[in-house]
Biopython code that builds the backbone (N, CA, C, O; Angstrom):
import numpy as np
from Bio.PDB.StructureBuilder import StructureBuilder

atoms = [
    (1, "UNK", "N", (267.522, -26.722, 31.259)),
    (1, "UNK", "CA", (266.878, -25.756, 32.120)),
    (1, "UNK", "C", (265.801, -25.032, 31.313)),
    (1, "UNK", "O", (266.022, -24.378, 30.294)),
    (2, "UNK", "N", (264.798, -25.195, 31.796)),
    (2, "UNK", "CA", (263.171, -24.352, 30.864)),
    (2, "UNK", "C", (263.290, -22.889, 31.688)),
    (2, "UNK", "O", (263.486, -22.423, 32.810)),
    (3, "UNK", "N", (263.050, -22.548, 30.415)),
    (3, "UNK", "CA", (262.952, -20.491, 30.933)),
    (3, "UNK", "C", (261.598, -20.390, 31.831)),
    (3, "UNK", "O", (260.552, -20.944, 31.492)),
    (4, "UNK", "N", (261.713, -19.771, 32.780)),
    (4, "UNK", "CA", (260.184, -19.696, 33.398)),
    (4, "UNK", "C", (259.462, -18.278, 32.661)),
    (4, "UNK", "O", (260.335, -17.527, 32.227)),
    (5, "UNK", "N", (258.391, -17.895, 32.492)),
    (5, "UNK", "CA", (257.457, -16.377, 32.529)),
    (5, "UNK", "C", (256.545, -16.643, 33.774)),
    (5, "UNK", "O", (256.014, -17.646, 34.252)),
    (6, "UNK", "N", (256.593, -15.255, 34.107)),
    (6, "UNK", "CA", (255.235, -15.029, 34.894)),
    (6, "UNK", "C", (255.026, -13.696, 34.733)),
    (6, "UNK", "O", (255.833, -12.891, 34.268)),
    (7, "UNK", "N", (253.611, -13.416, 35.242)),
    (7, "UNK", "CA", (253.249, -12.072, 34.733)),
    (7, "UNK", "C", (252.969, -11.282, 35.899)),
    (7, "UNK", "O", (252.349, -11.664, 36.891)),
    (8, "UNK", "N", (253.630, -9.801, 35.640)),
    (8, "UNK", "CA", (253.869, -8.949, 36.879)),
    (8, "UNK", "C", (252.731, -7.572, 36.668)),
    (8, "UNK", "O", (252.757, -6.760, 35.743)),
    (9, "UNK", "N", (252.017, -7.602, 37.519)),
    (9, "UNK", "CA", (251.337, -6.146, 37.290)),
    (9, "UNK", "C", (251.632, -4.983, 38.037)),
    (9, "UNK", "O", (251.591, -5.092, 39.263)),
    (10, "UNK", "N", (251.956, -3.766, 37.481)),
    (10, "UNK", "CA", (252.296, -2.282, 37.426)),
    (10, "UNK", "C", (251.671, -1.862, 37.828)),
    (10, "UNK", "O", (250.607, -2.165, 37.288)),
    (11, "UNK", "N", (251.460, -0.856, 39.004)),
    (11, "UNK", "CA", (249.810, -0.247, 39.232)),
    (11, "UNK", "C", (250.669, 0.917, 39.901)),
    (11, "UNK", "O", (251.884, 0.893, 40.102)),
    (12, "UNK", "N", (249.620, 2.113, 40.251)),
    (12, "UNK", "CA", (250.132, 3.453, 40.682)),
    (12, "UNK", "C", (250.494, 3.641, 41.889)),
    (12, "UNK", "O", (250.654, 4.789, 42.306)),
    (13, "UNK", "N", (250.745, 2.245, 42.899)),
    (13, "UNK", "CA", (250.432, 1.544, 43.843)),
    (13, "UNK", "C", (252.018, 1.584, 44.655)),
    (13, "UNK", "O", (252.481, 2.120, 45.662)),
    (14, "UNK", "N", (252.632, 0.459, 43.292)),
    (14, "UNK", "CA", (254.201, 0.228, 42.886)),
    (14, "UNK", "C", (254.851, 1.547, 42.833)),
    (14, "UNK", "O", (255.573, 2.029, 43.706)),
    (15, "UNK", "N", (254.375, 2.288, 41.253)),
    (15, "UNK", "CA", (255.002, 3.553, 40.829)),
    (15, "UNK", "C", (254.221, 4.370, 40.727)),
    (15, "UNK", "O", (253.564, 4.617, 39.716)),
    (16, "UNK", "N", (254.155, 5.155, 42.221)),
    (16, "UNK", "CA", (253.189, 6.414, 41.628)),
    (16, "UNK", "C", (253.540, 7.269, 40.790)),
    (16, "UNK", "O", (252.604, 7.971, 40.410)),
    (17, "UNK", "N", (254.897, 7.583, 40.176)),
    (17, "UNK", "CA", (255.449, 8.462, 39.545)),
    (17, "UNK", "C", (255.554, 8.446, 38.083)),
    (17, "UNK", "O", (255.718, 9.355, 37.269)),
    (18, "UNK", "N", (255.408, 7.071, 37.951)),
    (18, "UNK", "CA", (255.077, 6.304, 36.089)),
    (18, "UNK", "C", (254.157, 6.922, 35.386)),
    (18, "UNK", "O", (253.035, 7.083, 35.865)),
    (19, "UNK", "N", (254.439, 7.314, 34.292)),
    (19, "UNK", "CA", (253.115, 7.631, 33.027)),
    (19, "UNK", "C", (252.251, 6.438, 33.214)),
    (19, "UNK", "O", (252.600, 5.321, 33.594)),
    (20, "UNK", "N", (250.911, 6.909, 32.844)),
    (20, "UNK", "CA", (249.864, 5.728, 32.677)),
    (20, "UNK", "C", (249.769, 5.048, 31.462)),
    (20, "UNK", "O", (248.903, 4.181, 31.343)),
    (21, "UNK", "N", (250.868, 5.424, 30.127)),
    (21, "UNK", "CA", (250.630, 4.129, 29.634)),
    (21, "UNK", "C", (251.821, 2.635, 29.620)),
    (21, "UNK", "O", (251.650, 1.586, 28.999)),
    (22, "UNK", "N", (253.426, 3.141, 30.842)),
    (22, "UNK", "CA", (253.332, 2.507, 31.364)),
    (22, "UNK", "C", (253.582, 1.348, 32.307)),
    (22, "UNK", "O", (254.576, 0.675, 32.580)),
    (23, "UNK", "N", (251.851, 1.366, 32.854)),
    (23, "UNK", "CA", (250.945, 0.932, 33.925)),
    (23, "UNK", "C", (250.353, -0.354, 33.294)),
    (23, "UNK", "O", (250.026, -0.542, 32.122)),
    (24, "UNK", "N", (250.314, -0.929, 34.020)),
    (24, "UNK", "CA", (249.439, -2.352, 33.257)),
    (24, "UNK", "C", (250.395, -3.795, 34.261)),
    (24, "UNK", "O", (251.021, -3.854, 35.319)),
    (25, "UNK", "N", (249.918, -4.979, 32.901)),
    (25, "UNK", "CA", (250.186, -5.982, 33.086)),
    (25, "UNK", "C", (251.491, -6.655, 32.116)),
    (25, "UNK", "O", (251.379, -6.860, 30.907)),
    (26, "UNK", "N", (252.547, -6.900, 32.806)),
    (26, "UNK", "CA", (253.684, -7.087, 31.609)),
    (26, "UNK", "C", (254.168, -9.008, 31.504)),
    (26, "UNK", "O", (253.620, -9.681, 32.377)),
    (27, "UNK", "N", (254.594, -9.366, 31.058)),
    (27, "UNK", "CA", (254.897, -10.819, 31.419)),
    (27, "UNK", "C", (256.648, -11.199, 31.502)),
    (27, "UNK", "O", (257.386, -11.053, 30.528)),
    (28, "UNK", "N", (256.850, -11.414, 32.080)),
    (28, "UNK", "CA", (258.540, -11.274, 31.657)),
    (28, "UNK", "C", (259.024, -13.104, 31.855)),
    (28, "UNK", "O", (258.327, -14.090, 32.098)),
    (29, "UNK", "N", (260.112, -12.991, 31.685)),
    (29, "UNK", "CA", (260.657, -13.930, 31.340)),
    (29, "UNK", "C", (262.076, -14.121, 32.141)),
    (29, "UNK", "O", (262.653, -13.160, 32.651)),
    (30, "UNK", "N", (262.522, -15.318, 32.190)),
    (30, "UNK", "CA", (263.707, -15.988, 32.859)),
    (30, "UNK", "C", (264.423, -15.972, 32.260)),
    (30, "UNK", "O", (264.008, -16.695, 31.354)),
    (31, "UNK", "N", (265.656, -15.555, 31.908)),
    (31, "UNK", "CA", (266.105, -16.391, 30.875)),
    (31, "UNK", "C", (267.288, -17.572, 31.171)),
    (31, "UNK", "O", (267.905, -17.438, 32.228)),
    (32, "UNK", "N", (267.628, -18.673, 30.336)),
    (32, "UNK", "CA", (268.537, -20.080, 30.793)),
    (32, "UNK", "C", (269.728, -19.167, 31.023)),
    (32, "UNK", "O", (269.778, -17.969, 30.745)),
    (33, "UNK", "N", (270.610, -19.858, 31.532)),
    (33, "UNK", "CA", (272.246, -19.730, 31.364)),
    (33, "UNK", "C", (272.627, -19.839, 30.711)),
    (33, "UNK", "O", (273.793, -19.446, 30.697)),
    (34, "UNK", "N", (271.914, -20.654, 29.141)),
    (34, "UNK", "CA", (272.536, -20.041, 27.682)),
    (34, "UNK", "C", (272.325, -18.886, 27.399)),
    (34, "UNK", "O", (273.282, -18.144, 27.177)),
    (35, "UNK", "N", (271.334, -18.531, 27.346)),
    (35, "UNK", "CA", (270.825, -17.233, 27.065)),
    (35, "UNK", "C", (271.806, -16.325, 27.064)),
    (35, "UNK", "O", (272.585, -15.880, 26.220)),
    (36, "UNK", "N", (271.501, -16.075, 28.693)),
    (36, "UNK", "CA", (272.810, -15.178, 29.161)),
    (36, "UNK", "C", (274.063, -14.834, 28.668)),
    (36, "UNK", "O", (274.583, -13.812, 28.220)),
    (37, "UNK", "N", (274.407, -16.017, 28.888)),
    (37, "UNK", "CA", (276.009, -16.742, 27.917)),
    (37, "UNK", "C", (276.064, -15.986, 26.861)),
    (37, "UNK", "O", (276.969, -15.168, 26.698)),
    (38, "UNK", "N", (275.364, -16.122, 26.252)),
    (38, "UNK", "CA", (274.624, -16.143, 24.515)),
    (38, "UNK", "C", (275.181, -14.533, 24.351)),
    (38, "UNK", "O", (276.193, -14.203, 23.733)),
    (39, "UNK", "N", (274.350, -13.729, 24.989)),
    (39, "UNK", "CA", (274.267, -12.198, 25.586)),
    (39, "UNK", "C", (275.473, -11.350, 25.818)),
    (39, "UNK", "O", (276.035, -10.548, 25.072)),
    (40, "UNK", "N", (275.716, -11.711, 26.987)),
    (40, "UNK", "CA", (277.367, -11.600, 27.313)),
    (40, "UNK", "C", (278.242, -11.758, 26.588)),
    (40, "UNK", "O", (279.127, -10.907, 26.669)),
    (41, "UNK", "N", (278.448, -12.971, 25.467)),
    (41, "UNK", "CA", (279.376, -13.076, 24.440)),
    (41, "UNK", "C", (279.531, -12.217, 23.576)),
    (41, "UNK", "O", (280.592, -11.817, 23.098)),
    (42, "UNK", "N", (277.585, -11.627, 23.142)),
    (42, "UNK", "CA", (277.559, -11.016, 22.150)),
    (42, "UNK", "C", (277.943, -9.460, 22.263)),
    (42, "UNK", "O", (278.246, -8.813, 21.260)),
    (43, "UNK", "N", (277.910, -8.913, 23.530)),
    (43, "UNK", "CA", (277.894, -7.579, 24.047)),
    (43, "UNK", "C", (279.378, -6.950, 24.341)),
    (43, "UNK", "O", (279.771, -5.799, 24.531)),
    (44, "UNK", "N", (279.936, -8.053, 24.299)),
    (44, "UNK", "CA", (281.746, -8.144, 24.865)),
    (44, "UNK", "C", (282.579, -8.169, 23.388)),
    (44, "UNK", "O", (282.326, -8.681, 22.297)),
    (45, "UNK", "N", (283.492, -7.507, 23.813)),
    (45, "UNK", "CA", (285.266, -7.780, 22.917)),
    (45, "UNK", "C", (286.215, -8.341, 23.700)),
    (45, "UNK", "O", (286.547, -8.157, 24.871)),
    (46, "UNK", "N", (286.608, -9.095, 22.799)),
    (46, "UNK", "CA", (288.201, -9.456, 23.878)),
    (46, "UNK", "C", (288.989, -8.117, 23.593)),
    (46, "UNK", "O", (288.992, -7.220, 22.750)),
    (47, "UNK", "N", (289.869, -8.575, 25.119)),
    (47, "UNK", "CA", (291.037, -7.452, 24.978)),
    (47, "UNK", "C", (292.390, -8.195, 24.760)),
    (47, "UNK", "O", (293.190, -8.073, 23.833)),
    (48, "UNK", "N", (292.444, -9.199, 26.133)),
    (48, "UNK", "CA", (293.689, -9.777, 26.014)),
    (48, "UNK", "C", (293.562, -11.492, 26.287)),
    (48, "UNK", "O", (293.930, -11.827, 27.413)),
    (49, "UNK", "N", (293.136, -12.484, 25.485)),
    (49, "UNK", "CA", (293.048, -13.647, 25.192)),
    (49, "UNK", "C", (293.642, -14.511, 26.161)),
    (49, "UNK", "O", (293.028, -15.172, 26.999)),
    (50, "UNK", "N", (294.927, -14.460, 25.984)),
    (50, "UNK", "CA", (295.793, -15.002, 27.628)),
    (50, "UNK", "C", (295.085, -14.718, 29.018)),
    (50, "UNK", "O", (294.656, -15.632, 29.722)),
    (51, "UNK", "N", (295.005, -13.476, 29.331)),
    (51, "UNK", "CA", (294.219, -12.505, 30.941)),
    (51, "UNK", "C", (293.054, -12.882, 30.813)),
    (51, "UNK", "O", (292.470, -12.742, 31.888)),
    (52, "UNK", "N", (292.181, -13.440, 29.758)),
    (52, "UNK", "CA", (290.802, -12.921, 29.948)),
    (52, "UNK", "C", (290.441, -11.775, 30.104)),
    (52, "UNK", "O", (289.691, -11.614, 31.067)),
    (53, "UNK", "N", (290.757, -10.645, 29.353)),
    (53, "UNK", "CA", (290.290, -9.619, 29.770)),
    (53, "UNK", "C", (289.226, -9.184, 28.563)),
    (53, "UNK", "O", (289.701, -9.146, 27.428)),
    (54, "UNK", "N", (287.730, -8.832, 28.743)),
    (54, "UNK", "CA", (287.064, -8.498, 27.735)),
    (54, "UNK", "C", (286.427, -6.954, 28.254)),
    (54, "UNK", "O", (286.433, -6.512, 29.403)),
    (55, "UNK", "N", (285.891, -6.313, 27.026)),
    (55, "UNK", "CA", (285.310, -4.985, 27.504)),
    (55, "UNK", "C", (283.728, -5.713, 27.188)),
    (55, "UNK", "O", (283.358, -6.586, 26.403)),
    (56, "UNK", "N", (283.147, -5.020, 28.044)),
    (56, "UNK", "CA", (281.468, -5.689, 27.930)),
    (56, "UNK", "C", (280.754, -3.712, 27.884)),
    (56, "UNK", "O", (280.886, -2.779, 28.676)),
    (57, "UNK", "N", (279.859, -3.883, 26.224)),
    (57, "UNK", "CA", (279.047, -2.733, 26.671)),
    (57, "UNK", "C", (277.741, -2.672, 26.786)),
    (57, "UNK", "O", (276.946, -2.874, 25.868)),
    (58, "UNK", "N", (277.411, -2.327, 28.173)),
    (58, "UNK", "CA", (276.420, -2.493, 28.906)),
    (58, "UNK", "C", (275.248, -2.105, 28.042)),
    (58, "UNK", "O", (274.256, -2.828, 28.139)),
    (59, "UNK", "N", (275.192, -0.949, 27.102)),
    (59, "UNK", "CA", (274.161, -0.806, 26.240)),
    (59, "UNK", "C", (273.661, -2.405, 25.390)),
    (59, "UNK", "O", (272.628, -3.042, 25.601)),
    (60, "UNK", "N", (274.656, -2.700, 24.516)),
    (60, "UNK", "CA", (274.347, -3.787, 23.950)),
    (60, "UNK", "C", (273.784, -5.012, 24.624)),
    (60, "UNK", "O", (272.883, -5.644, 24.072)),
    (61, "UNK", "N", (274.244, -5.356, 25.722)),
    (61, "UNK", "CA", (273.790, -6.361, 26.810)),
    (61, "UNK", "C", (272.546, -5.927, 27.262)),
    (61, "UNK", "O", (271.835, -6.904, 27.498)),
    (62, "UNK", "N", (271.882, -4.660, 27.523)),
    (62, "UNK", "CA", (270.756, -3.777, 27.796)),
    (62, "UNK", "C", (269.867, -4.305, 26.877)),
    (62, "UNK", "O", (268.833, -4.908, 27.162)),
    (63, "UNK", "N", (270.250, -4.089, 25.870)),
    (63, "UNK", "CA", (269.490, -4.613, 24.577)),
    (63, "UNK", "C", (269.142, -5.506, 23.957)),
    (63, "UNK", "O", (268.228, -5.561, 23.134)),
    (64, "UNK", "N", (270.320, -6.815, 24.530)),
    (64, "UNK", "CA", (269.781, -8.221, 24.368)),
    (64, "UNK", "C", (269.094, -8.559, 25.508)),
    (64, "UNK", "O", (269.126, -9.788, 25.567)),
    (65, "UNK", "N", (268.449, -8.083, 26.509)),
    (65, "UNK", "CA", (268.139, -7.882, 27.265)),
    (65, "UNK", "C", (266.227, -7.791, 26.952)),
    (65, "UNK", "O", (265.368, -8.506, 27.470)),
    (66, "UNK", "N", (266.066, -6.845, 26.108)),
    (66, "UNK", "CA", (265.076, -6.612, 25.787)),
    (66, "UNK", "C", (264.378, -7.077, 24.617)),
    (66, "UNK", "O", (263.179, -7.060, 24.339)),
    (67, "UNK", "N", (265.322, -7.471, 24.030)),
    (67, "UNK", "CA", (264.761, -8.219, 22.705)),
    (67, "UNK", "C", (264.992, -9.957, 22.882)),
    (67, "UNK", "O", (264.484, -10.673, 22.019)),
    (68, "UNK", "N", (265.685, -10.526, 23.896)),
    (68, "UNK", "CA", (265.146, -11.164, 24.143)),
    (68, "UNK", "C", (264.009, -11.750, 25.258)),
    (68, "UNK", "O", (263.500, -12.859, 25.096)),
]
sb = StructureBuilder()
sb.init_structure("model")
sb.init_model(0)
sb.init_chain("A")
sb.init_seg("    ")
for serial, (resi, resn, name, xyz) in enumerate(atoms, 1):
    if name == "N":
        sb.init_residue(resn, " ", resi, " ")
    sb.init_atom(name, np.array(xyz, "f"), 0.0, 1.0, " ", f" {name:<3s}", serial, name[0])
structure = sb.get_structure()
C-alpha cells in the first residue's frame, strides 16, 4: 500500500479564527497500515497479555502522529 500526500490550503475562509502564520498551504500525508501499526504499538503498554488489554497514551500517538 503507497502512502498518498496531497496538499491542503488554509485560508481565513476555513478558519477565520486562526493566527495568520498558521494560514497557508500544508501537504499532509496518508499514512499505510504499517505505519499506524507501527504508532499504536509504540504509544501503548500492555496490561494483561492473556485479555489483550493495553493502555494507549494518546499524547505519544499525537506525536507519532506528527513526526511522522
Amino acid at each position: 500500500m503507497m502512502s498518498k500526500k496531497m496538499k491542503i490550503e488554509i485560508s481565513k475562509k476555513e478558519a477565520p479564527y486562526a493566527p495568520e502564520k498558521q494560514l497557508g498551504e500544508y501537504t499532509v500525508k496518508r499514512w499505510t497500515f504499517r505505519q499506524k501499526q507501527e504508532a499504536i504499538m509504540r504509544a501503548s503498554t500492555l496490561l494483561d497479555e492473556k485479555k489483550g488489554f493495553v493502555e494507549m497514551n494518546l499524547v505519544d500517538f499525537q506525536l507519532e502522529q506528527i513526526i511522522v
